[in-house]
LONU-765027 format. One record per atom (N, C-alpha, C): atom name; residue number from 1; x, y, z. Coordinates in pm, 1 decimal. Example, Ala and Ser with C-alpha at 12.3 -4.5 7.8 and 13.67 -1.06 7.14 Angstrom:
PT   atom    nr          X          Y          Z
PT      N     1     1319.0     -569.0      780.0
PT     CA     1     1230.0     -450.0      780.0
PT      C     1     1320.0     -330.0      780.0
PT      N     2     1285.0     -225.0      708.0
PT     CA     2     1367.0     -106.0      714.0
PT      C     2     1290.0        3.0      787.0
This chain:
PT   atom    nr          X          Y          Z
PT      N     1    -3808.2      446.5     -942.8
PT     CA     1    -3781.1      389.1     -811.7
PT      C     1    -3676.5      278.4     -827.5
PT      N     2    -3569.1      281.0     -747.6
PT     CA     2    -3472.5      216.0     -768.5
PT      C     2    -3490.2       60.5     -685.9
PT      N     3    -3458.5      -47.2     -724.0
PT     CA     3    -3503.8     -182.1     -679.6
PT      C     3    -3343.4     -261.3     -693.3
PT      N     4    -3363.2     -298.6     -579.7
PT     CA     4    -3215.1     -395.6     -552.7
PT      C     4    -3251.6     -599.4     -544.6
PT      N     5    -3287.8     -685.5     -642.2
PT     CA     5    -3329.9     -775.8     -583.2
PT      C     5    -3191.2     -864.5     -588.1
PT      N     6    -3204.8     -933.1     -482.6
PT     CA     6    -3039.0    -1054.2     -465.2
PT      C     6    -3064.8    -1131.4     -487.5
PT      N     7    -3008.0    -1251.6     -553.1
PT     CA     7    -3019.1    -1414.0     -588.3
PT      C     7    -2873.5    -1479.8     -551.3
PT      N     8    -2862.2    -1586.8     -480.7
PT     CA     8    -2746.5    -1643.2     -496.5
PT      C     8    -2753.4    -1663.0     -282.3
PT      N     9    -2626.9    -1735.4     -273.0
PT     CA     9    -2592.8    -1741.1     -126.1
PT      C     9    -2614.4    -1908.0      -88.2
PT      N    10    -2633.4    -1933.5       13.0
PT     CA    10    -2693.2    -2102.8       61.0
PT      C    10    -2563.3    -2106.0      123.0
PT      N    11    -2569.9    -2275.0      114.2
PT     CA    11    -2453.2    -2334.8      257.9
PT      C    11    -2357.1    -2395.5      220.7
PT      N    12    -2202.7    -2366.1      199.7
PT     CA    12    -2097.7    -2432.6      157.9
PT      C    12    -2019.3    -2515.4      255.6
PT      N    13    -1941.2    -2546.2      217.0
PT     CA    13    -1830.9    -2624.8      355.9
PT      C    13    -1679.9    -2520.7      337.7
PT      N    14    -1653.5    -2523.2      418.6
PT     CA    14    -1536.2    -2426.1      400.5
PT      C    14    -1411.2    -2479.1      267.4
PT      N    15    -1378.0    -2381.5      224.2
PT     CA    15    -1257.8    -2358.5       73.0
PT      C    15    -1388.3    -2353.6      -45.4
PT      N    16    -1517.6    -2401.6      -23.5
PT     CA    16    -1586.4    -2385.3     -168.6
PT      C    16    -1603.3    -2242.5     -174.5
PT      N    17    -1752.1    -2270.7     -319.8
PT     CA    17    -1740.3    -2075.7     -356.2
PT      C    17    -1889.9    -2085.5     -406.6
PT      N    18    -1913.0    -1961.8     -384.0
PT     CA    18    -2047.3    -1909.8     -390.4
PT      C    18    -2050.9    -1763.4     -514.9
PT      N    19    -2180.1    -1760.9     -491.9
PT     CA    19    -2195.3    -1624.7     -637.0
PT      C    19    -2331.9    -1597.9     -581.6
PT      N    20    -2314.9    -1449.9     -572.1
PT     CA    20    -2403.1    -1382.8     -481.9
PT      C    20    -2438.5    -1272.0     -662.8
PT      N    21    -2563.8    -1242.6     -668.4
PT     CA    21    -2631.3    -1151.1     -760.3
PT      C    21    -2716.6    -1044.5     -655.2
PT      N    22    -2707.5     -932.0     -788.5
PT     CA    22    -2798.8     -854.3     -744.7
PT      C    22    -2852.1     -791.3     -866.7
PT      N    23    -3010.1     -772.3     -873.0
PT     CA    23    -3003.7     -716.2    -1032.8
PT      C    23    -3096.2     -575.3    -1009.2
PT      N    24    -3046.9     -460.0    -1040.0
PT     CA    24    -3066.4     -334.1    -1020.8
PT      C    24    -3135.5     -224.8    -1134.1
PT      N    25    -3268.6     -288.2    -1078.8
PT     CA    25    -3365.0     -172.2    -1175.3
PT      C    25    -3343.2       -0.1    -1136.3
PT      N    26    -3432.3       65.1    -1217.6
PT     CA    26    -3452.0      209.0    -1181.5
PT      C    26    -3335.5      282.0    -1160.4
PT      N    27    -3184.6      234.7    -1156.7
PT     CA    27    -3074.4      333.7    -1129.0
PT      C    27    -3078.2      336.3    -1264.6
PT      N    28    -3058.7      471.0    -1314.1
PT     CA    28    -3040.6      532.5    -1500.3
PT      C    28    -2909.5      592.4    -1449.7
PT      N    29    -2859.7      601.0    -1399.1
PT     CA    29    -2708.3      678.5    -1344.8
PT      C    29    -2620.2      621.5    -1412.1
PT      N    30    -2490.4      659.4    -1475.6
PT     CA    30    -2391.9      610.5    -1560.9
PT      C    30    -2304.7      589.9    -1473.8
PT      N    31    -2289.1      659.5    -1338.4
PT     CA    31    -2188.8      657.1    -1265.3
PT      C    31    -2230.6      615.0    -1120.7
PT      N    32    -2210.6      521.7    -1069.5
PT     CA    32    -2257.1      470.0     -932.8
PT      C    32    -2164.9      395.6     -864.5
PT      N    33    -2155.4      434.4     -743.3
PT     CA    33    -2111.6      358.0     -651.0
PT      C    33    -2178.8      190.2     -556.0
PT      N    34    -2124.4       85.8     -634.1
PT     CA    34    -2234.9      -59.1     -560.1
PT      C    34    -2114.0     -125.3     -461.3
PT      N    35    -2162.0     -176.1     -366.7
PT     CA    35    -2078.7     -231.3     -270.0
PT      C    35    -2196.6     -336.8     -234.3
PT      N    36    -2111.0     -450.4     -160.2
PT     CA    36    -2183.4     -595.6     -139.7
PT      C    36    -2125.8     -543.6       66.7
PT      N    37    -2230.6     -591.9      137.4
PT     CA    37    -2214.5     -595.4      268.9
PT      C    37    -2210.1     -730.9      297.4
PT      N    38    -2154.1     -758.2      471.5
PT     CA    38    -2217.9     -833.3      515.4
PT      C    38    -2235.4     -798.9      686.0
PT      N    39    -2332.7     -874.0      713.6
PT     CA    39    -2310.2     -862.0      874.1
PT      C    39    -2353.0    -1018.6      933.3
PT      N    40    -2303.7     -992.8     1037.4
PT     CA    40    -2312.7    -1106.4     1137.3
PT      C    40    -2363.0    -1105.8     1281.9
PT      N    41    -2414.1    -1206.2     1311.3
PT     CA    41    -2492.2    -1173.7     1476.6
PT      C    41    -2391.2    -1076.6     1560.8
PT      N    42    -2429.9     -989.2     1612.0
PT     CA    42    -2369.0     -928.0     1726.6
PT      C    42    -2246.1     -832.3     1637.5
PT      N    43    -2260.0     -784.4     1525.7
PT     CA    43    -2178.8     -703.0     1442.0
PT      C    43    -2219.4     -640.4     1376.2
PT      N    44    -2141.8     -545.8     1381.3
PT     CA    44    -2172.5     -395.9     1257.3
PT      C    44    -2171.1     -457.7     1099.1
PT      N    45    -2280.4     -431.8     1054.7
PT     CA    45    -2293.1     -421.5      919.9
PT      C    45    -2128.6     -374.8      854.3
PT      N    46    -2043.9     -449.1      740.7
PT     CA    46    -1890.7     -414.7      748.6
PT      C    46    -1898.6     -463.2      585.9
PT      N    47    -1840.8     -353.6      519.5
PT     CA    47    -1824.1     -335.1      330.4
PT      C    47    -1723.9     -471.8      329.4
PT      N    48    -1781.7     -567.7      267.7
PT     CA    48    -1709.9     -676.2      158.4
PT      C    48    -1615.0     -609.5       66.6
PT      N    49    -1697.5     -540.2      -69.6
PT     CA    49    -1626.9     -544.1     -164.6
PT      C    49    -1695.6     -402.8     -225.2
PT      N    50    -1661.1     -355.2     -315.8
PT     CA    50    -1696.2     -257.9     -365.5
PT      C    50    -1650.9     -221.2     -498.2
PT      N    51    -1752.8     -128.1     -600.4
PT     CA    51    -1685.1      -83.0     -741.1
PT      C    51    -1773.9       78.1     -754.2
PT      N    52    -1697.7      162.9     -828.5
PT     CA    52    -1738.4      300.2     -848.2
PT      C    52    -1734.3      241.2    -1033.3
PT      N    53    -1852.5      284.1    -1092.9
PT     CA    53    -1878.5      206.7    -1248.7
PT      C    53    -1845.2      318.9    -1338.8
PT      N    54    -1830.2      459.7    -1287.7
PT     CA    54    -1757.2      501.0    -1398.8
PT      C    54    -1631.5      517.3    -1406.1
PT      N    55    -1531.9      462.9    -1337.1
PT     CA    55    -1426.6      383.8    -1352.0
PT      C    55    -1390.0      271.4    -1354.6
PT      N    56    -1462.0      191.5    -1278.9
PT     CA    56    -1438.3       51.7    -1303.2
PT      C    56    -1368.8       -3.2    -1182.2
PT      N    57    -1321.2       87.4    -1094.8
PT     CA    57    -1243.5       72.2    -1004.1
PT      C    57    -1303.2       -7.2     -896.3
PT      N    58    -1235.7     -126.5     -854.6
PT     CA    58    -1286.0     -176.2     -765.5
PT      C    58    -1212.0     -186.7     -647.3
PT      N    59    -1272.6     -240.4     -499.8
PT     CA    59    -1225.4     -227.4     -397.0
PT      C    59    -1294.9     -353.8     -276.3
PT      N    60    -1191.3     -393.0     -176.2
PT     CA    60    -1215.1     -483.7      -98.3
PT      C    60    -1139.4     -460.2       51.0
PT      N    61    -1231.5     -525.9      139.6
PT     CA    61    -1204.0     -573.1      295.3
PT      C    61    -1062.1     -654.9      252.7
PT      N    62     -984.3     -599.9      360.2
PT     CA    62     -902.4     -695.3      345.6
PT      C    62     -906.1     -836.8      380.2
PT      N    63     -992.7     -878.5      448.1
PT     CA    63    -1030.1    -1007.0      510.0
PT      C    63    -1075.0    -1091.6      355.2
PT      N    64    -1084.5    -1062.9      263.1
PT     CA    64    -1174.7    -1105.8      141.6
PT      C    64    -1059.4    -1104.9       17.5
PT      N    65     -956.5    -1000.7       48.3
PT     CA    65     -876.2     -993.3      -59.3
PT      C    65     -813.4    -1109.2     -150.5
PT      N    66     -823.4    -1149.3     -258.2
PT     CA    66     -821.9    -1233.6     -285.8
PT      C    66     -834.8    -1369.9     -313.2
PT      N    67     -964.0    -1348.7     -249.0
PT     CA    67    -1073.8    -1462.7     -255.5
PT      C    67    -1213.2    -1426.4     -337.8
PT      N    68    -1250.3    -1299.5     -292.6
PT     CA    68    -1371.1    -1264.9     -351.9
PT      C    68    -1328.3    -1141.4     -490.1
PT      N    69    -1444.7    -1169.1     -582.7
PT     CA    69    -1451.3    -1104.7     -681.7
PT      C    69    -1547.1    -1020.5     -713.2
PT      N    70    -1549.0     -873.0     -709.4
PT     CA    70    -1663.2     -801.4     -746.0
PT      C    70    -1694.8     -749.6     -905.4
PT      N    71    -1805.5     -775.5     -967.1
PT     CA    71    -1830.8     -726.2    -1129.0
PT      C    71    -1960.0     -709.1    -1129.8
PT      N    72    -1956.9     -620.2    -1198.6
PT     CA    72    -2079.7     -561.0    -1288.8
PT      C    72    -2104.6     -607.8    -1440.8
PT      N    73    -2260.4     -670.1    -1476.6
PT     CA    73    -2258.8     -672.5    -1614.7
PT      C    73    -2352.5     -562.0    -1649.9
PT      N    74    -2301.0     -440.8    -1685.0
PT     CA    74    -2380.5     -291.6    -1735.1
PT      C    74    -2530.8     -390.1    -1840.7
PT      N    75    -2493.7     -447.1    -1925.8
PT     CA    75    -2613.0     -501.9    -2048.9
PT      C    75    -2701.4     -568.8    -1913.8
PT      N    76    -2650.8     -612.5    -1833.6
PT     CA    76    -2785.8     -667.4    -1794.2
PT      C    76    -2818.2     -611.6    -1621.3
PT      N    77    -2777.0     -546.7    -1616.7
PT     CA    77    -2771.4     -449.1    -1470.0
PT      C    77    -2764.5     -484.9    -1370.9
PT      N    78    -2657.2     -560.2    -1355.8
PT     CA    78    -2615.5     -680.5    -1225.1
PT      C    78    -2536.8     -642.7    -1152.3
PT      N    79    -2469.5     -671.9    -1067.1
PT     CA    79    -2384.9     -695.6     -994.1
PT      C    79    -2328.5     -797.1     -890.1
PT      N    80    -2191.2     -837.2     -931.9
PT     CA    80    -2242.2    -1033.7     -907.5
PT      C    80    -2056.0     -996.6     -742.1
PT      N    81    -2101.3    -1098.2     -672.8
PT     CA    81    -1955.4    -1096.9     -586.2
PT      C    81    -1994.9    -1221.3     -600.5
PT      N    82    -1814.5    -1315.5     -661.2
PT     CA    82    -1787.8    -1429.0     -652.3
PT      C    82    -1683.8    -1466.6     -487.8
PT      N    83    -1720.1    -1544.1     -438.5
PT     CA    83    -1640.5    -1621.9     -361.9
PT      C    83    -1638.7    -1690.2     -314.2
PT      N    84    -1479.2    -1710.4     -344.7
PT     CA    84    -1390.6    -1861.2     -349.0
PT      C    84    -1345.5    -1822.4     -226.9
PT      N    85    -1271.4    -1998.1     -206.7
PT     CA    85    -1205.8    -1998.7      -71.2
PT      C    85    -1256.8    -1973.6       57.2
PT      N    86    -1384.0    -1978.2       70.6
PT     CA    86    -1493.8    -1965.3      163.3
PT      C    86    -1413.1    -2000.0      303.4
PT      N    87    -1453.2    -1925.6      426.1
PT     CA    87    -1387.6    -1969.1      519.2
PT      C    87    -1533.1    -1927.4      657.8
PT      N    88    -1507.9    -2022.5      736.7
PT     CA    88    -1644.8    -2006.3      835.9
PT      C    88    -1649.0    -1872.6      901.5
PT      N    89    -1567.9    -1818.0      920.7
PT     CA    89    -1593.9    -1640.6      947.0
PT      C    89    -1666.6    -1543.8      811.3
PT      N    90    -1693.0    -1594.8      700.7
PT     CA    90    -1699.6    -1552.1      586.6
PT      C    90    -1886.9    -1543.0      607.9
PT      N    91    -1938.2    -1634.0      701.5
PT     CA    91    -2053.4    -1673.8      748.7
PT      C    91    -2137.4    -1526.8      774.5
PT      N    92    -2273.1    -1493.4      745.7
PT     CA    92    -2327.1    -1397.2      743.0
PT      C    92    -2411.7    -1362.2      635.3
PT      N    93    -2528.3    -1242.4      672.4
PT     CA    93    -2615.6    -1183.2      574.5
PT      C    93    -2560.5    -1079.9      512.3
PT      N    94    -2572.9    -1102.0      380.2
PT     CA    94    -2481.0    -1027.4      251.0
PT      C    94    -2591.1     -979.8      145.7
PT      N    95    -2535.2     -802.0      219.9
PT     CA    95    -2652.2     -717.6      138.3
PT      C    95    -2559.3     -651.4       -4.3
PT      N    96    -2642.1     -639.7      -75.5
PT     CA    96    -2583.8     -532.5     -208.9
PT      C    96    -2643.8     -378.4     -168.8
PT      N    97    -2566.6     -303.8     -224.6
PT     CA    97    -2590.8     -152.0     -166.2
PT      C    97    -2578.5      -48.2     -299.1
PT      N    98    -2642.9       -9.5     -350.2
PT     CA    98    -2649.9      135.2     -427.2
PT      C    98    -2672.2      236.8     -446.3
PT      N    99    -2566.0      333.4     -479.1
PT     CA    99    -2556.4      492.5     -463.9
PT      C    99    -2530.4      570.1     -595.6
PT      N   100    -2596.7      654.3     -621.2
PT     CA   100    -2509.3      785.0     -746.0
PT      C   100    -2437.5      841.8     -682.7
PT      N   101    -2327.8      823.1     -690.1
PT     CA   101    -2229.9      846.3     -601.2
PT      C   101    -2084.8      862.2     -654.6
PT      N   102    -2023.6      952.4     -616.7
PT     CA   102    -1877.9      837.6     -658.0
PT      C   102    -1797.6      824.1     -487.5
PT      N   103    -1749.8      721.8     -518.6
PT     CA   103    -1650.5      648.3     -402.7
PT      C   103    -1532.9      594.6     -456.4
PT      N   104    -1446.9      595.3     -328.3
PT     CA   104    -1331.0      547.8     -329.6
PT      C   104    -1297.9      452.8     -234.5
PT      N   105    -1161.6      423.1     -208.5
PT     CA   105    -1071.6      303.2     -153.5
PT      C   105    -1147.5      379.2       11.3
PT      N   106    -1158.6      524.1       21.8
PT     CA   106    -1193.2      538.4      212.0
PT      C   106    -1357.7      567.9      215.2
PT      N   107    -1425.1      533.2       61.3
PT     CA   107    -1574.0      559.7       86.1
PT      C   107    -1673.0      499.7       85.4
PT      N   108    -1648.2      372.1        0.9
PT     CA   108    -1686.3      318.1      -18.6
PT      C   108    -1746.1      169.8       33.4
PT      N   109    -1692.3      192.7      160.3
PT     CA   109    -1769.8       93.3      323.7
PT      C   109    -1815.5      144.1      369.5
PT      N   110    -1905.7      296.0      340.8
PT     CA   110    -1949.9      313.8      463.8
PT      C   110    -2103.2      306.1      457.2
PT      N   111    -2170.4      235.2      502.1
PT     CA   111    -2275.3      177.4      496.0
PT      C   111    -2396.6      260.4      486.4
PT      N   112    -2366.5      427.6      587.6
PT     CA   112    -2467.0      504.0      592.0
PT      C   112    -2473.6      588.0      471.9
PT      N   113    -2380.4      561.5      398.9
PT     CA   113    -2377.1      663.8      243.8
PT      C   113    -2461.5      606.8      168.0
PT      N   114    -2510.4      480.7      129.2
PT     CA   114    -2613.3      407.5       38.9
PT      C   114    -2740.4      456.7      103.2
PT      N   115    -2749.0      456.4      -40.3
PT     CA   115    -2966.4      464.2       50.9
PT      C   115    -3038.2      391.7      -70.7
PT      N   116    -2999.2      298.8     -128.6
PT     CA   116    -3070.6      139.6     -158.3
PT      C   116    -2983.0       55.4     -129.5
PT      N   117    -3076.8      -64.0      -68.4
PT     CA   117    -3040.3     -183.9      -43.0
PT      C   117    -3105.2     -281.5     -112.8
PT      N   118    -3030.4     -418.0     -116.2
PT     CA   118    -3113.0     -510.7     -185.6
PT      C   118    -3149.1     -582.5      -17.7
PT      N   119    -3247.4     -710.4      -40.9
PT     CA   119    -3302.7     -753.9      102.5
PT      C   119    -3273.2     -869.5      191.7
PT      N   120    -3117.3     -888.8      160.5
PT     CA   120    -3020.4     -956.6      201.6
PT      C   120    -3015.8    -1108.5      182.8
PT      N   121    -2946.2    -1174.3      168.8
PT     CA   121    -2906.8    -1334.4      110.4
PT      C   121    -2835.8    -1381.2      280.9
PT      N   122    -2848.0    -1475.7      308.1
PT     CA   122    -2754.2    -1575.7      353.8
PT      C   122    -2657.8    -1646.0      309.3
PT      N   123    -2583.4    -1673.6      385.9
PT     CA   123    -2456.3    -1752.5      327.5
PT      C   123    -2391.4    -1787.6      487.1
PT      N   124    -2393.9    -1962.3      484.4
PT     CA   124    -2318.5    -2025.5      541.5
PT      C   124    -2171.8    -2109.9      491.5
PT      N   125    -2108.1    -2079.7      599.6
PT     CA   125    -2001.6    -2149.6      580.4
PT      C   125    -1957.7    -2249.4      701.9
PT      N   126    -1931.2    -2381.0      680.8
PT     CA   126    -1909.0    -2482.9      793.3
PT      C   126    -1773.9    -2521.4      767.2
PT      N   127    -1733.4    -2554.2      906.9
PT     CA   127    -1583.4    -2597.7      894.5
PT      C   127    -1622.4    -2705.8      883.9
């Protein structure tokens, strides 16, 4: 049984940075598709960031590009999104998502393709 638990998130002031975890039992899959969500009151659940692990390939919202960082540590079965440059739209519940899957740059947001979730973090951002 596959288990998604999240650690990380709380309340920054806008330009700081946060580090969002997720640590992912029960997937034995070599090849998976993990993506970090977020949503916000009155909004569609919308893909942050994303990586397919048997390439390594990673992928992002453009709203995030170059602020946030998505990685995997395989030895310890994580998956961490760093971000910097925090900005008060950045504000929202930020789920981790995992699939055996593979995805790409047009598949890998789409929210109804995962079928584990971890049980979502907060994260504020104040101007």
């Amino acid at each position: 049984q596959v288990h998604l638990v999240q650690s990380g998130g709380g309340s920054v002031q806008a330009g700081g940075s946060l580090r969002l975890s997720c640590l992912a039992s029960g997937l034995s899959y070599s090849q998976v598709c993990m993506a970090w969500f977020r949503q916000s009151p009155g909004k569609e659940r919308e893909g942050v960031a994303g990586i397919f692990t048997g390439y390594g390939t990673t992928f992002y919202a453009d709203s995030v590009k170059g602020r946030f960082t998505i990685s995997r540590d395989n030895a310890e079965n994580t998956l961490y999104l760093q971000m910097n440059s925090l900005k008060p739209e950045d504000t929202g519940i930020y789920y981790c998502a995992a699939d055996p899957q593979y995805c790409n740059s047009g598949s890998w947001h789409r929210a109804l393709a995962f079928s584990h979730w971890g049980q979502g973090t907060q994260v504020t951002v104040s101007s």
